[in-house]
ZAMARGU-4260 file (C-alpha; in steps of 0.2 Angstrom, whole numbers, plus 5000, padded with zeros to 4 digits):
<rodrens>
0) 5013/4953/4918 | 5015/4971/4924 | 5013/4974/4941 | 5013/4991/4945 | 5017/4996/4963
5) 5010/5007/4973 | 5023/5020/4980 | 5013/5036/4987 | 5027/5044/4996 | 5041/5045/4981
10) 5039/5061/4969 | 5041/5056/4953 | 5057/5053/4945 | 5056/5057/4924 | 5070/5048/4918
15) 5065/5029/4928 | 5046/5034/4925 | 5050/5034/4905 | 5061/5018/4906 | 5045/5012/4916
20) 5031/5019/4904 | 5043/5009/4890 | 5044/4995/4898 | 5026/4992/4900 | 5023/4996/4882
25) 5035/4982/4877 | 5027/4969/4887 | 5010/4976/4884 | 5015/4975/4865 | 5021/4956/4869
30) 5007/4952/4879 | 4996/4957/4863 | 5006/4947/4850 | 5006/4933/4860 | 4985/4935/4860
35) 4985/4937/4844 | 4994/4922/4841 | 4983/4912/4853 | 4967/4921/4845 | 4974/4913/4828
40) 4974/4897/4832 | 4958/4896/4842 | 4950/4901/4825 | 4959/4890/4816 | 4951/4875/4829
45) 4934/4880/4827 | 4934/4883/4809 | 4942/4865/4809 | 4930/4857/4823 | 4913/4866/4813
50) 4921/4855/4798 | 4921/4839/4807 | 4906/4843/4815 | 4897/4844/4796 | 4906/4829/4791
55) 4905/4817/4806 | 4889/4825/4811 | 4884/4828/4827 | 4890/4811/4838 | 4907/4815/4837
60) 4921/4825/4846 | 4918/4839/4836 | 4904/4849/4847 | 4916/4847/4863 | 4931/4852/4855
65) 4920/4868/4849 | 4913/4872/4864 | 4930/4871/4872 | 4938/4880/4857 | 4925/4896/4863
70) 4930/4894/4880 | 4948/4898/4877 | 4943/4913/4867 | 4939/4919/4884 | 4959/4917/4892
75) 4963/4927/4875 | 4953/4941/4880 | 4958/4945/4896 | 4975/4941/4905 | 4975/4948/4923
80) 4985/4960/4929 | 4988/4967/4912 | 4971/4973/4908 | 4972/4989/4903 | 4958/4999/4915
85) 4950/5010/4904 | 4938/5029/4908 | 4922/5021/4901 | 4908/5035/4901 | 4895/5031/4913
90) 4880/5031/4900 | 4887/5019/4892 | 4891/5007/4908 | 4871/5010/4911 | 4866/5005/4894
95) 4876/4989/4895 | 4871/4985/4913 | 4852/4986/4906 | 4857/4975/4889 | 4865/4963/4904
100) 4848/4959/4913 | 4837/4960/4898 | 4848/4944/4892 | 4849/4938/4909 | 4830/4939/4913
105) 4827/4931/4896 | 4839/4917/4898 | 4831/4913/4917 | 4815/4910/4913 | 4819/4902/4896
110) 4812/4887/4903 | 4794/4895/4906 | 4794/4898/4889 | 4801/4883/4883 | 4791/4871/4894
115) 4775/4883/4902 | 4768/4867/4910 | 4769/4863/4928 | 4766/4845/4924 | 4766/4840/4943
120) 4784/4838/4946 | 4791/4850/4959 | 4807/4849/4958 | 4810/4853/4943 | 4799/4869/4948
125) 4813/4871/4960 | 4827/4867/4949 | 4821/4881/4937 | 4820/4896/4952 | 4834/4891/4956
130) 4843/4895/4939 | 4831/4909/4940 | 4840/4917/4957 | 4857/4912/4952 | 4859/4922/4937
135) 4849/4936/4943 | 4859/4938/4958 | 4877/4935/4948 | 4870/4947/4935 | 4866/4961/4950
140) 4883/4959/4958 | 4892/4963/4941 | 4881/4977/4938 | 4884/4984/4952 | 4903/4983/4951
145) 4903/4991/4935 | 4892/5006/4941 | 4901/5009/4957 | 4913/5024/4954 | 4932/5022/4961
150) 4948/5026/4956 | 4959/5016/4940 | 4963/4997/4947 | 4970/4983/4937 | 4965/4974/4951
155) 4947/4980/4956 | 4946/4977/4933 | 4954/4960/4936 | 4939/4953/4948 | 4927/4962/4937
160) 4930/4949/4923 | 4930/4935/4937 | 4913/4940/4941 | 4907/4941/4921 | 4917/4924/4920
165) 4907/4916/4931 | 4888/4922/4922 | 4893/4917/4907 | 4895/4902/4914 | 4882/4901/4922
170) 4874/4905/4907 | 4880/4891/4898 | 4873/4880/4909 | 4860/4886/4908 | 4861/4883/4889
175) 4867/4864/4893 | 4849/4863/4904 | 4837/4867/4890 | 4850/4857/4876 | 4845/4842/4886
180) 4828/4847/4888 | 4827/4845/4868 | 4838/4833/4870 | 4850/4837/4858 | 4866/4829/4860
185) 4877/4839/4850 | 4873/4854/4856 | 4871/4848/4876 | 4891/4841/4873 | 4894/4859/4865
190) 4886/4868/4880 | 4895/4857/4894 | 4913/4857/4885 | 4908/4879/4883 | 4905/4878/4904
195) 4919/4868/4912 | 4933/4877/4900 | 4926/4895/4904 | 4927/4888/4923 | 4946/4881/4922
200) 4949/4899/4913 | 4940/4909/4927 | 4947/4897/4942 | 4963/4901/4935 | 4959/4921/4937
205) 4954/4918/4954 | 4968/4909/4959 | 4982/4920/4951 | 4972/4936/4962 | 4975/4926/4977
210) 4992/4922/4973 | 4995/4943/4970 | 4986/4944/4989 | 5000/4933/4995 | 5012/4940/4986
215) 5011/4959/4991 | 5007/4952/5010 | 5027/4946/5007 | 5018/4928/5011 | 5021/4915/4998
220) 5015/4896/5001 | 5032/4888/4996 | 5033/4877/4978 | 5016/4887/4973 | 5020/4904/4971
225) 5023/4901/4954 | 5010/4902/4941 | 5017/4885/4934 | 5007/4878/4945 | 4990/4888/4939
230) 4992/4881/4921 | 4993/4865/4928 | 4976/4866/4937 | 4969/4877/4922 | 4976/4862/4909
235) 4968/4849/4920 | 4952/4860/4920 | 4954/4861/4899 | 4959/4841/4899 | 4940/4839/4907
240) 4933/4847/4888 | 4944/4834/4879 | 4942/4819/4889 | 4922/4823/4886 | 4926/4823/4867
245) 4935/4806/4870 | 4920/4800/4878 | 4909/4805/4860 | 4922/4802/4848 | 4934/4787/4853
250) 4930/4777/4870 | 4917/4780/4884 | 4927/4773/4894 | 4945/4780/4892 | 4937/4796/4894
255) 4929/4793/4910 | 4944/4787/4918 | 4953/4803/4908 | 4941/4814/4916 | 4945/4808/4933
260) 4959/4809/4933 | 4960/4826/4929 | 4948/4833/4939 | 4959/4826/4955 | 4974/4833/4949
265) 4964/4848/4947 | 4956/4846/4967 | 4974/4842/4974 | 4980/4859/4965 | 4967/4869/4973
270) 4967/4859/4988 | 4984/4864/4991 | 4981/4882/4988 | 4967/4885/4998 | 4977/4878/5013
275) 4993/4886/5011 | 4984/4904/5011 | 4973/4899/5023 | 4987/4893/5035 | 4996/4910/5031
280) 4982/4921/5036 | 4979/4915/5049 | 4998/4915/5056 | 4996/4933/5052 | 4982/4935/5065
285) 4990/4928/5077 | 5004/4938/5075 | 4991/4955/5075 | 4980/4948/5091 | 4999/4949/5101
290) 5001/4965/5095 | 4989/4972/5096 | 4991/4967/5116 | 5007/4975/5116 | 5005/4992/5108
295) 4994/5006/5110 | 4986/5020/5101 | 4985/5025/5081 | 4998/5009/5080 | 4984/4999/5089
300) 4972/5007/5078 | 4979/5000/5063 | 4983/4983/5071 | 4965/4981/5074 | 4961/4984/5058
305) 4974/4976/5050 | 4967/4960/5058 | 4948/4965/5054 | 4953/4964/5034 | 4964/4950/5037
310) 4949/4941/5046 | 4936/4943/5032 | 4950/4939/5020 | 4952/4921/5027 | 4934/4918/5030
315) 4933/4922/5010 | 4948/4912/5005 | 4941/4896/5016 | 4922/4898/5011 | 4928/4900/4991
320) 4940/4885/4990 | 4928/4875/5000 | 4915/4877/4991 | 4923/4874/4973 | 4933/4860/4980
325) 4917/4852/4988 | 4906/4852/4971 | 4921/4848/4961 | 4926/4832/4971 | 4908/4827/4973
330) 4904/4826/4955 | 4920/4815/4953 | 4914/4803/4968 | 4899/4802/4955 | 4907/4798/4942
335) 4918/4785/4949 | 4903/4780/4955 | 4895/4777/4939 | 4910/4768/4933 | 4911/4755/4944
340) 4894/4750/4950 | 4882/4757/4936 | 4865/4749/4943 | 4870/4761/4960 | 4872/4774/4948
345) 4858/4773/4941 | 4847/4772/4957 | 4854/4788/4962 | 4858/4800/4950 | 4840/4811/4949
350) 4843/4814/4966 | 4863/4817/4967 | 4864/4827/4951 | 4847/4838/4958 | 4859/4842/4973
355) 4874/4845/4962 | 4865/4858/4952 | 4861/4867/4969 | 4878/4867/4974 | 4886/4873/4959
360) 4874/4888/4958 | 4878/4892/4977 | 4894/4892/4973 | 4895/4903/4957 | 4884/4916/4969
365) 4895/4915/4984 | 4911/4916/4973 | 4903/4932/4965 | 4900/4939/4980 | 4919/4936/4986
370) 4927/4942/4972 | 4917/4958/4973 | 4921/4959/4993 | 4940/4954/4990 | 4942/4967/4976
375) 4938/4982/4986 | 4923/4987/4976 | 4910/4982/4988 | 4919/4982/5005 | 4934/4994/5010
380) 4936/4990/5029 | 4931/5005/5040 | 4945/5013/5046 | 4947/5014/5065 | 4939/5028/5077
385) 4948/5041/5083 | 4948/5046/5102 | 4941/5061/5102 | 4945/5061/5124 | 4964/5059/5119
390) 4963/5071/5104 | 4956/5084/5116 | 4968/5078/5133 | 4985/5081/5122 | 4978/5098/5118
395) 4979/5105/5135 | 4994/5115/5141 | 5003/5118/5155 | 5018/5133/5153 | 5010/5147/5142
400) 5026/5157/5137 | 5046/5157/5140 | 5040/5176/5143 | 5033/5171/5159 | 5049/5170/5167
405) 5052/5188/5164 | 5050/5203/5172 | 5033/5215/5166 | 5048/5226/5158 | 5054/5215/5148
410) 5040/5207/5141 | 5037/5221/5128 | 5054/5218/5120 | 5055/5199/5120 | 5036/5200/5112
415) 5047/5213/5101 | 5059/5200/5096 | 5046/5188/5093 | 5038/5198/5080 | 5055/5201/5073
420) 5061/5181/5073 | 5043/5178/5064 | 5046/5190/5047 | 5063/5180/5045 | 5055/5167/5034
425) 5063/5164/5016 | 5057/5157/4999 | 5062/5141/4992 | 5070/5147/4978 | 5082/5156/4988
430) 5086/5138/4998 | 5089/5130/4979 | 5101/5143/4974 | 5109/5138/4990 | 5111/5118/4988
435) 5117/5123/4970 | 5129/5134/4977 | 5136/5120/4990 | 5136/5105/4977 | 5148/5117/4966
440) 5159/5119/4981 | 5159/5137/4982 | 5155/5139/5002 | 5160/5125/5009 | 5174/5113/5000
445) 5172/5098/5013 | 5152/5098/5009 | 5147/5079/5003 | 5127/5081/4997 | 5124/5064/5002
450) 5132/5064/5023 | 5137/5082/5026 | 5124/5086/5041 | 5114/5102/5045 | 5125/5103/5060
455) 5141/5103/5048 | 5133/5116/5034 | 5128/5130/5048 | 5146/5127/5055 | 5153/5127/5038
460) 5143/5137/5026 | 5129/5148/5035 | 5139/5157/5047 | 5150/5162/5035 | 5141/5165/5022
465) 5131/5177/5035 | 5143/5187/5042 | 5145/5207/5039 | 5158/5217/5044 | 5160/5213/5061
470) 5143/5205/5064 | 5132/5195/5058 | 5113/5191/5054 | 5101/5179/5051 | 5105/5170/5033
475) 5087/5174/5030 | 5086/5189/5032 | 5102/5191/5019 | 5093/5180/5007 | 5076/5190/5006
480) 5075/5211/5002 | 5060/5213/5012 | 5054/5203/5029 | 5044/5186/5026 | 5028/5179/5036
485) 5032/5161/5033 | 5018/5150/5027 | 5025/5132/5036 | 5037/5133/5052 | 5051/5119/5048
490) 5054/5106/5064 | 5070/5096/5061 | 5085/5089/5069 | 5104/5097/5067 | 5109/5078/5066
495) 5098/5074/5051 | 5109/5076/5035 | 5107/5093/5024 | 5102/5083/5010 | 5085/5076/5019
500) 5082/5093/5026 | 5081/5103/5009 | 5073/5085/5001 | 5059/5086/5014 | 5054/5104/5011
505) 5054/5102/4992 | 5044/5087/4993 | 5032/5099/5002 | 5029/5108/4992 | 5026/5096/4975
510) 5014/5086/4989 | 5025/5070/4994 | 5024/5062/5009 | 5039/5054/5007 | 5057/5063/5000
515) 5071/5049/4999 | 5068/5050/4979 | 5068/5068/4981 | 5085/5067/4991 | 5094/5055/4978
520) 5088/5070/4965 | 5096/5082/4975 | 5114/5076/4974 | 5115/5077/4956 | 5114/5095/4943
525) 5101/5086/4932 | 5091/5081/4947 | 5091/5099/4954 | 5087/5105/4937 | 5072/5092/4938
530) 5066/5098/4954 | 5067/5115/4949 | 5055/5114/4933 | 5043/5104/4944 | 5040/5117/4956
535) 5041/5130/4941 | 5026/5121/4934 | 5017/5117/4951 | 5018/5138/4956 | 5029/5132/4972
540) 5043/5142/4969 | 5041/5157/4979 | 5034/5144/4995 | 5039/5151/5011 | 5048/5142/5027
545) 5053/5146/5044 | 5070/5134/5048 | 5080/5140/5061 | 5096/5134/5055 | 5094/5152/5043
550) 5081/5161/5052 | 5090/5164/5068 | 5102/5175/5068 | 5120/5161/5074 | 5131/5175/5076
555) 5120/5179/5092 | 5122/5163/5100 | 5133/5148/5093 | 5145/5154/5080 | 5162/5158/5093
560) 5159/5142/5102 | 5154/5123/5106 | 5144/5127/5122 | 5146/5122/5140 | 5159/5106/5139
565) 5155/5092/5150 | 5165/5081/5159 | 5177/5072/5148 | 5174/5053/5147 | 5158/5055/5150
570) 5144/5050/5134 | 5138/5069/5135 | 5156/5073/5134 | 5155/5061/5117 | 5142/5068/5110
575) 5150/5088/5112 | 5165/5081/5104 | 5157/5075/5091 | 5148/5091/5085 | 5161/5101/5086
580) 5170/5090/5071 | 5164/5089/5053 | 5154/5072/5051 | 5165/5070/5032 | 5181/5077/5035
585) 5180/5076/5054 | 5191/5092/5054 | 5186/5101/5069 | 5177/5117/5064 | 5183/5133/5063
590) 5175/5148/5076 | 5169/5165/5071 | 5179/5181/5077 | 5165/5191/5075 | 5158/5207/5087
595) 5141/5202/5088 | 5134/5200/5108 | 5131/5182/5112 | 5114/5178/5122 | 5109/5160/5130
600) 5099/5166/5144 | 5081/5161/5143 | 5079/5175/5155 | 5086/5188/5142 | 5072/5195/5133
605) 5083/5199/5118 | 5086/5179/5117 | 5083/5173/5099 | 5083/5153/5106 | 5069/5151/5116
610) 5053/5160/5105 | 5048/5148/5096 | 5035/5142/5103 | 5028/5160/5105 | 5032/5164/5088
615) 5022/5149/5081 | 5007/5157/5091 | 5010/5173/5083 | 5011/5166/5063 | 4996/5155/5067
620) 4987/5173/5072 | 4992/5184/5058 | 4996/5169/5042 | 4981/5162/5033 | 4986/5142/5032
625) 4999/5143/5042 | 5006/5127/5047 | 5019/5116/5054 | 5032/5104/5043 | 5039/5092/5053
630) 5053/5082/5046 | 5057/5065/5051 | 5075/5059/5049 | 5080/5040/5046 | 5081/5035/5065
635) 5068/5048/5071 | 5079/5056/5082 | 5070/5071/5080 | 5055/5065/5091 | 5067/5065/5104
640) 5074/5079/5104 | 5068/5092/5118 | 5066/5110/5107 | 5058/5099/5091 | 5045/5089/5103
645) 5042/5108/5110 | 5038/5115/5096 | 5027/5099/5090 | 5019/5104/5108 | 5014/5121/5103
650) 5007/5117/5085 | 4994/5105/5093 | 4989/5115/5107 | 4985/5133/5095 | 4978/5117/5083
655) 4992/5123/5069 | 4990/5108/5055 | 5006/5096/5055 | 5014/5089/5040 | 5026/5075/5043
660) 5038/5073/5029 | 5046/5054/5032 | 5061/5048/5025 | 5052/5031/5017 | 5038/5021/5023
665) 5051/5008/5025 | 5059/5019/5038 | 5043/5020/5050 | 5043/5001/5048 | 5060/4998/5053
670) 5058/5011/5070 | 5041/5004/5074 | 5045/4996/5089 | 5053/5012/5097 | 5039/5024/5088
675) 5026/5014/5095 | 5030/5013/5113 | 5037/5032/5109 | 5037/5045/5126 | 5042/5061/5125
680) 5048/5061/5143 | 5064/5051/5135 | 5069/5068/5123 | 5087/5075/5127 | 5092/5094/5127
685) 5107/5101/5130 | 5103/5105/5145 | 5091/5096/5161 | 5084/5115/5164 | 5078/5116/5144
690) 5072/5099/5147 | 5063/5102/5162 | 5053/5118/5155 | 5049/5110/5140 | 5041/5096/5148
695) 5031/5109/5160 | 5021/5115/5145 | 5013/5097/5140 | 4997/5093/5155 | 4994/5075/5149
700) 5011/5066/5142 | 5001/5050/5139 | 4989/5058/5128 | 5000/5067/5118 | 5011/5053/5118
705) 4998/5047/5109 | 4996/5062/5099 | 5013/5059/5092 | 5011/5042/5088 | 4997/5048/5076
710) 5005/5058/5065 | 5018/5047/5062 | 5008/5032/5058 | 4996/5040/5049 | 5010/5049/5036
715) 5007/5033/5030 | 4993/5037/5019 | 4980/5021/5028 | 4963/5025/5029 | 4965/5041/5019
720) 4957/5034/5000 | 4949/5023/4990 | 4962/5008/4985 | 4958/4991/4978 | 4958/4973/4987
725) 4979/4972/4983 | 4984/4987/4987 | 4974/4984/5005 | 4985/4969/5007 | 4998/4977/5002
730) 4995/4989/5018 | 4988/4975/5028 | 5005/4967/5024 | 5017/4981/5030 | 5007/4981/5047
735) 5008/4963/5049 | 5027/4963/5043 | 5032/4977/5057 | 5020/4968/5070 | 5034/4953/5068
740) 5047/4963/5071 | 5043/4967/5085 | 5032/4953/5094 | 5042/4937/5100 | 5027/4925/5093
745) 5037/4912/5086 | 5048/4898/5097 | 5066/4893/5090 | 5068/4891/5074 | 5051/4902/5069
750) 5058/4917/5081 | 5058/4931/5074 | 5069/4944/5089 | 5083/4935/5090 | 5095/4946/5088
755) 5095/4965/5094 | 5093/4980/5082 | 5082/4981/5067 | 5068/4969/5067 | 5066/4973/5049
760) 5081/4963/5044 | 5072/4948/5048 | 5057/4949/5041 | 5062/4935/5028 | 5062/4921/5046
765) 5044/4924/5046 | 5041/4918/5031 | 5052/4902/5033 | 5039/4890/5026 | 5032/4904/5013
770) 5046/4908/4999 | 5045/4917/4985 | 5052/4914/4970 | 5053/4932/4965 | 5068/4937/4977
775) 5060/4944/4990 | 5064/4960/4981 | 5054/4974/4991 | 5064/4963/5006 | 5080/4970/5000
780) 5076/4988/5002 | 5070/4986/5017 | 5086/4979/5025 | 5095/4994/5017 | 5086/5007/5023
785) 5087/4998/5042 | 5107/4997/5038 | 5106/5017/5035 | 5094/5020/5049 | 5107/5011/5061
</rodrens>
């Protein structure tokens, strides 16, 4: 089957979505020959079965073996997750929906016609409204699937023909109903044996949806993942038809006993897996009610509602398989009880088989309703609320301006420099042309595209590549003939690598959320040349950004030294040593000769280190759309870092729209235990007094904690569009996976914290009792994007 997975954050790579788009076509064109071959031999049985049934005449296997002939042909046209989801126009979905209840009105009150009399017997009054509410509620359900507008879902398609399944049998037995009114036997064996194999057929859907559930919630009941254990139960299901035949064409009694048998083989399968996912979900609950103790915020948020879709997911699963289990294993009590005491049988079986009927029709209603629930169609789980208190709280501000520690003198020339600081911005072409130019090796021979960090290319590659004459300038400024009013204001680490930088400003602009796919482009010619045709055709080349690694002039500041060295031995001391050496070569770097006046002082006006925050105000003023990108790296360092949290600061106060580029989704995952208990008041700075000034600027830190907290999370894409009951799961999953991590829910063996470091590493101890036979492959990428993060 092709399972497509949902990956919003990742651009798309041509060369893997071809070997994809190939892939599919091969199995799809697999899929088709082996449905054509199954198609074959079905029409081969029922030409075969209408011989015998002309021959034999009507007491023999013949009519089950046709009606369970036509219930396969059902299996053959469908097979879930590979249905292909086509646009249907919506005149045509109206005209069937009409065609739909004019059959089903006519096949409800099919008895009125066939038997108008009341003849004083009320419960078979009953009986026929009930048939009567049945399909006409079943028929409304699938109508109303097919109507609803959403996006293309395999999965949403998949339930769909659950839903149609289950009317046309319900149909059917209706067709049984009035066959025994006429009491025709042929066509009454022909009915039952067309019911119970289009049931084993849709059971067998709704099973292998649930199974999909578990799957993408990395939650599989162990020795049951595997669809082995769905053709047994749909075999035992089909076995039911046959034994039936048995019963007509051979021995009434070996077919009875056949029939048993099967249908408790069939009880025991489902049994099994309506307990197992049962049993996980609600694990998972309790993992999401600790958390959600634990944590607060957008992170609580989502737990919440992770457990909400979680809740109404196990209610679903339990209420569905008990309900089938419960009909099913009462018809085979009656049978057995028919077997072995046939005078009981006989005393009760008006009454029991009254009772049966109004179970099966609750339950072919309920599961309707379910599927449709479960799909997404009908129920999409309301997002939580936001808080508009905290949203308004984080806004407020304490320190206006790094001016206000000037003199009234001054003022007018560092509002001079800030004017000046905001036309350095630079287009995007000009930063391709520049990668290029560093994978070749033409500015800086040491430059590895794949570790080399920003710190390392300013060092190595902007400084000089910016210096004239005796000076210097902005690399920006260099780049570009005329001055630039950016149109996004870049927020990043000097510790993240180059690579992620340049990938996260690219994925900008072809609207990713993610860049990691962008960043393995990025490190090869072909992939550069990739990129470079997408953002030819998408318009985004001429994009503009404000990044201070080229928009502030180094020469002015860092370029002749390392700044203020600590104490040595001292971990400040480490971490000066270690930026004053290249992270690839670890060859300490070379210092600039150059003329050009060196300012630090946040009390010089002429300062170029200390504006951004006004600059920010000053593009949000005079640039339509202005916004901020901010760039998460791998470990998220740059939450905690004092500058980049200031800058994040003055975007929400002047309500300037933040874009958060992450690394991978996996990578929230895997920091989610720091990001969720995240305060700002632990960011480091160079220096205590940068620290200290930055923090005067925020009034509320809780709230804008908080504030933080929600763009990261919600970079996530929840909440933001339509998707189908898997791909909830999917999300549902990834909460309840991180919630894990991070809670100590489980004693010994089940524990999930053990050990120290990345909680993501352990996911697969969670799911001890739950393997899946597929490899945990996801799993795998999560423990390699925890080992990069570390």
């Amino acid at each position: 089957a092709v399972r497509a997975k949902f990956v919003p954050c990742q651009m798309p790579n041509v060369r893997s979505a071809e070997g994809t788009l190939w892939g599919a076509f091969c199995r799809r064109m697999y899929a088709l020959k082996r449905r054509l071959l199954c198609l074959t031999l079905l029409v081969l049985l029922i030409i075969s079965c209408i011989t015998d049934l002309n021959v034999q005449g009507e007491n023999s296997y013949a009519p089950s073996m046709l009606g369970l002939c036509c219930g396969l042909l059902l299996g053959v046209l469908h097979l879930p997750e590979v249905g292909v989801v086509r646009d249907i126009p919506r005149a045509l979905k109206i005209v069937a929906a009409v065609l739909l209840m004019i059959v089903t009105v006519y096949a409800a009150t099919y008895p009125w016609h066939m038997f108008p009399g009341f003849e004083g017997r009320p419960r078979r009054m009953g009986k026929r409204w009930l048939m009567l509410s049945s399909l006409l509620v079943i028929a409304s359900i699938y109508i109303l699937c097919i109507l609803k507008e959403h996006p293309p879902s395999t999965y949403a398609h998949d339930a769909k023909w659950c839903i149609l399944g289950i009317w046309l049998s319900t149909m059917i037995y209706q067709f049984y109903e009035a066959a025994k009114a006429w009491k025709s036997t042929m066509w009454g064996d022909f009915g039952l044996a067309f019911a119970i194999s289009v049931d084993s057929i849709v059971l067998g859907w709704v099973v292998i949806m649930f199974q999909s559930r578990i799957r993408v919630l990395r939650a599989s009941s162990q020795g049951f993942n595997s669809k082995f254990w769905i053709y047994v139960m749909c075999s035992a299901f089909i076995a039911n038809s046959i034994c039936t035949a048995i019963q007509r064409g051979w021995s009434s009694h070996v077919g009875q006993w056949g029939s048993i048998l099967v249908r408790t083989i069939f009880l025991t399968i489902w049994l099994t897996y309506t307990v197992n996912v049962s049993r996980t979900l609600s694990r998972g609950l309790h993992v999401l009610w600790v958390e959600s103790r634990r944590v607060r915020g957008l992170p609580r948020q989502q737990v919440q509602w992770a457990a909400r879709v979680l809740r109404m997911e196990l209610m679903i699963c339990a209420s569905l398989g008990t309900t089938t289990f419960f009909v099913w294993s009462t018809i085979n009590v009656v049978k057995l009880i028919q077997l072995l005491d046939p005078d009981e049988y006989d005393r009760i079986k008006m009454d029991v088989w009254f009772w049966v009927s109004i179970l099966r029709r609750f339950d072919g209603v309920l599961n309707a309703v379910e599927l449709a629930l479960l799909s997404g169609i009908l129920w999409q789980g309301s997002p939580p609320e936001e808080d508009v208190e905290m949203e308004s709280r984080s806004r407020l501000r304490g320190l206006t301006s790094m001016s206000d520690f000037l003199e009234v003198s001054e003022q007018d020339l560092y509002r001079a420099k800030v004017e000046e600081l905001a036309q350095r911005g630079f287009r995007l072409r000009s930063l391709i042309k520049f990668w290029e130019e560093l994978l070749e090796g033409e500015v800086m021979p040491s430059f590895d595209p794949r570790r080399s960090q920003t710190n390392d290319v300013v060092r190595q590659a902007i400084i000089p590549s910016s210096r004239l004459g005796h000076g210097g300038f902005a690399l920006a400024s260099i780049w570009e003939e005329k001055p630039v009013l950016p149109k996004s204001m870049v927020t990043h680490n000097w510790t993240n690598t180059f690579v992620n930088l340049v990938a996260a400003m690219v994925s900008d602009a072809l609207g990713g959320d993610c860049y990691a796919n962008v960043a393995d482009q990025l490190c090869s010619k072909s992939g550069v040349a990739n990129l470079k045709q997408q953002l030819e055709e998408a318009g985004q080349t001429d994009v503009s950004f404000w990044v201070c690694a080229f928009s502030v002039n180094q020469h002015a500041s860092i370029c002749g030294g390392y700044g203020p060295e600590p104490a040595e031995g001292t971990p400040e001391w480490k971490v000066w040593d270690k930026k004053r050496h290249d992270s690839v070569s670890l060859q300490r770097f070379p210092l600039c000769s150059c003329n050009e006046t060196k300012i630090f002082s946040h009390h010089d006006a002429a300062c170029e280190l200390n504006k951004f925050d006004d600059m920010m105000n000053y593009l949000s003023r005079r640039v339509d759309g202005f916004g901020q990108l901010i760039v998460i790296d791998e470990s998220f360092e740059v939450l905690y870092r004092a500058w980049c949290v200031a800058e994040i600061v003055e975007a929400n106060v002047l309500n300037i729209p933040a874009r958060i580029k992450v690394y991978s989704q996996n990578a929230v995952d895997c920091n989610y235990d720091r990001l969720s208990l995240l305060d700002v008041r632990d960011c480091s700075a160079s220096s205590q007094e940068d620290k200290d000034v930055i923090l005067r600027k925020i009034v509320d830190v809780d709230a804008f904690n908080l504030k933080l907290q929600q763009l990261v999370f919600s970079s996530q894409g929840l909440f933001s569009h339509w998707v189908d009951g898997k791909e909830r799961s999917r999300q549902v999953g990834r909460i309840w996976r991180r919630s894990s991590c991070s809670s100590r829910v489980f004693e010994d063996g089940d524990s999930i914290c053990k050990d120290s470091g990345c909680g993501c590493c352990h996911f697969r101890s969670m799911f001890s009792p739950f393997r899946s036979d597929e490899g945990f492959e996801d799993q795998s990428e999560t423990s390699d994007d925890c080992s990069s993060s570390s």
